[in-house]
VEXROFI-64602 format. One record per atom (N, C-alpha, C, CB): x, y, z. Coordinates in steps of 0.1 Angstrom, whole numbers, padded with zeros to 4 digits, always signed. Glycine has a CB too. Layout:
% VEXROFI-64602
XYZ;...
% end
This chain:
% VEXROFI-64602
+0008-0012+0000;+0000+0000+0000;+0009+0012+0000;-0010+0000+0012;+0004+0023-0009;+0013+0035-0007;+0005+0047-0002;+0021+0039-0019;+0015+0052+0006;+0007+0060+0014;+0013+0076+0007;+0010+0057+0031;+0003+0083+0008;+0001+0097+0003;+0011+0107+0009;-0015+0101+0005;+0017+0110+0000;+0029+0126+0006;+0023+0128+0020;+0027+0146-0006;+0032+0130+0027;+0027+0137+0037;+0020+0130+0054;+0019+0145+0030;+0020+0115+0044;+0013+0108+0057;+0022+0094+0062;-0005+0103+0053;+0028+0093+0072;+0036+0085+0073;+0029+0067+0076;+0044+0091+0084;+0035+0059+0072;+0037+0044+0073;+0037+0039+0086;+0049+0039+0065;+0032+0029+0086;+0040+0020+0100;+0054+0021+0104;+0040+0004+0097;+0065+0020+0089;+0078+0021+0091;+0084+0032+0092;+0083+0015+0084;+0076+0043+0091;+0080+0060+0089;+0090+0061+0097;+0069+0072+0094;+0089+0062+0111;+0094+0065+0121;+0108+0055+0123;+0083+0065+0131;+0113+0041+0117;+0120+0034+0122;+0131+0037+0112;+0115+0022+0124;+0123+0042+0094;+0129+0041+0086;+0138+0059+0087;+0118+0035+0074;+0129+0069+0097;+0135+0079+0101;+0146+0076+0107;+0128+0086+0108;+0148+0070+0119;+0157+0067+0126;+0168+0062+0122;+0154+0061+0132;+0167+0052+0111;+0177+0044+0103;+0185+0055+0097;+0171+0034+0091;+0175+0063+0084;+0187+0074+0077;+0193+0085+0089;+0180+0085+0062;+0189+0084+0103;+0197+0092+0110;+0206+0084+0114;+0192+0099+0120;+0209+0077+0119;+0222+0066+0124;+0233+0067+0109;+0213+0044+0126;+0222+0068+0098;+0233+0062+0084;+0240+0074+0084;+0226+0057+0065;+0231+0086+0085;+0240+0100+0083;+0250+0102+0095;+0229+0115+0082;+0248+0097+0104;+0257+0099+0114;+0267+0093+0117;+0252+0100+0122;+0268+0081+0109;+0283+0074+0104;+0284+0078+0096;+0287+0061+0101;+0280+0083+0084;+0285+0089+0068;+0294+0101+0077;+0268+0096+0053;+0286+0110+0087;+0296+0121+0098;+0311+0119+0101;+0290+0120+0114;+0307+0103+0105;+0319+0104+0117;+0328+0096+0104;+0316+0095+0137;+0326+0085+0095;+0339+0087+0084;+0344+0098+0077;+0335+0080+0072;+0331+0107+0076;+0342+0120+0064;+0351+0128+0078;+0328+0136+0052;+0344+0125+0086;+0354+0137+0100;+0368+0129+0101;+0344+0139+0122;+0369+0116+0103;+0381+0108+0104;+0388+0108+0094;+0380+0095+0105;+0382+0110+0078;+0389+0111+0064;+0398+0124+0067;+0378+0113+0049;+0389+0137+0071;+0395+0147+0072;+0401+0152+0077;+0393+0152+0072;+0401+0145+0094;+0413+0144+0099;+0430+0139+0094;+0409+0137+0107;+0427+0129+0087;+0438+0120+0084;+0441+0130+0065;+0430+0099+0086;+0434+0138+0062;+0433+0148+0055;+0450+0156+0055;+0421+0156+0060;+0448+0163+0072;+0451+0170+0077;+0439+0184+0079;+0463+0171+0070;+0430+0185+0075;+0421+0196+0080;+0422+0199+0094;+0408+0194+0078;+0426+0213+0099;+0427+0218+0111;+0438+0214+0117;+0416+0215+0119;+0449+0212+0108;+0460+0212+0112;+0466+0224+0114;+0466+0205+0105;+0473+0227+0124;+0481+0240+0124;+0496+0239+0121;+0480+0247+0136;+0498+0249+0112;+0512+0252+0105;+0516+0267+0107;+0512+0249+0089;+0530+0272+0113;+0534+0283+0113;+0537+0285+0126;+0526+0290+0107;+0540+0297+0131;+0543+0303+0143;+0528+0302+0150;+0550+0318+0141;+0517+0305+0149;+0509+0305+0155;+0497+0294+0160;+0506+0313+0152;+0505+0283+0156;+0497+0271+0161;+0500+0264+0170;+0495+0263+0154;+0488+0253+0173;+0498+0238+0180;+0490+0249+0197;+0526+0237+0176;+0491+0239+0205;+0485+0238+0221;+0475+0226+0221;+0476+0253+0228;+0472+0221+0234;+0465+0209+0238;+0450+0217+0229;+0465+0204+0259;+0448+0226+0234;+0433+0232+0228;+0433+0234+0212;+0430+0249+0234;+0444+0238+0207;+0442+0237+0188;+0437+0223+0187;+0459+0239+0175;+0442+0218+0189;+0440+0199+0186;+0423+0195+0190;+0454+0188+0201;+0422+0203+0197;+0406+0195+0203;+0394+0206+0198;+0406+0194+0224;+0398+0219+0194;+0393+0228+0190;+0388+0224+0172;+0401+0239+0193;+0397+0222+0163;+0400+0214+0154;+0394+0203+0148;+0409+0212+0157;+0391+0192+0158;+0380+0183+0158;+0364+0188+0159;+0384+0175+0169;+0362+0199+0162;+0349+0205+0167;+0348+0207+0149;+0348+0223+0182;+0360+0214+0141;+0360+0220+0131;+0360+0211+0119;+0369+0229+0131;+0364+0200+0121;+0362+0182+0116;+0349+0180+0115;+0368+0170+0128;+0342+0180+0126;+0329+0170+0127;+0321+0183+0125;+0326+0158+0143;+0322+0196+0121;+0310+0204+0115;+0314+0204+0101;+0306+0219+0121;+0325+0205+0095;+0326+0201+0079;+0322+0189+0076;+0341+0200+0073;+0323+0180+0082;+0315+0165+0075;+0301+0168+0077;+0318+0148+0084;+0299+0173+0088;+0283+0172+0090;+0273+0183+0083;+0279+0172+0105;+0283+0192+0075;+0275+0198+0065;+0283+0193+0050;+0274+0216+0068;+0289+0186+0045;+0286+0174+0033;+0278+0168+0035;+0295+0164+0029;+0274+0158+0047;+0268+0148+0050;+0253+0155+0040;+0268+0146+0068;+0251+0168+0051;+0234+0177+0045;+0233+0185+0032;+0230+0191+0056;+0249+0186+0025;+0243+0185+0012;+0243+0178+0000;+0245+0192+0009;+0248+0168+0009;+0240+0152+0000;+0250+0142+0002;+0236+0154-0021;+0262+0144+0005;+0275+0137+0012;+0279+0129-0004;+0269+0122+0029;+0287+0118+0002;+0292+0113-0008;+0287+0098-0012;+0305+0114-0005;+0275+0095-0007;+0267+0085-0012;+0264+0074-0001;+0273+0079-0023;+0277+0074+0006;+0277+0065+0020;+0266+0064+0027;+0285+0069+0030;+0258+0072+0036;+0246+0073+0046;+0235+0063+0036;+0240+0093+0047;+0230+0066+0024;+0222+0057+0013;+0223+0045+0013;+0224+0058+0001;+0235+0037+0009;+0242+0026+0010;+0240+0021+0022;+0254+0026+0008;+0243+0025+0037;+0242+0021+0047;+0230+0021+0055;+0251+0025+0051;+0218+0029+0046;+0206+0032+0052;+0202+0017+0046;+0198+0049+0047;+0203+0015+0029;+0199+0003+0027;+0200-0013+0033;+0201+0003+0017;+0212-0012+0036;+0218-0024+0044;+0212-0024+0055;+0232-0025+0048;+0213-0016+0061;+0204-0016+0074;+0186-0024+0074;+0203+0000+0076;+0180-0018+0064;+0166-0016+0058;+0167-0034+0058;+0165-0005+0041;+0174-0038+0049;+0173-0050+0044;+0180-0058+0054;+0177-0052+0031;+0185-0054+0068;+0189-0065+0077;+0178-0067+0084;+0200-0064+0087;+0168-0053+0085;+0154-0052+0095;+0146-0063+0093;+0145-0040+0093;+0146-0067+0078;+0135-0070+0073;+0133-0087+0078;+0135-0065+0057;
% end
């Protein structure tokens, strides 16, 4: 049965939850890529302390998590489906 724009399924709410978990590992791979990138690395005379380093990561995991929202790199989909089809 399909249900009409706007009106959610039995699975609405589980299948919500799923693409949030998928986007939120699709997050935390591109933040680890970009770490290992070097993004927020500091170079020069004015870098480097315990706080650049942990400040840096704040600046990691909001660059991934706005790819992630404008459409990422395909990952979150893939892993939304796997998911979908282990539920089932």
């Amino acid at each position: 049965m399909q249900f009409p724009t706007g009106q959610a399924g039995p699975n609405a709410t589980s299948n919500h939850a799923l693409r949030a978990k998928a986007a939120e590992l699709e997050t935390a791979f591109l933040a680890e890529m970009l770490r290992h990138a070097g993004l927020g690395t500091q170079t020069g005379g004015f870098g480097g302390g315990i706080g650049a380093e942990q400040f840096a990561s704040f600046l990691r995991e909001g660059k991934a998590a706005a790819i992630v929202r404008a459409g990422g790199i395909g990952l979150s989909e893939s892993l939304f489906r796997a998911m979908t089809e282990k539920a089932k």
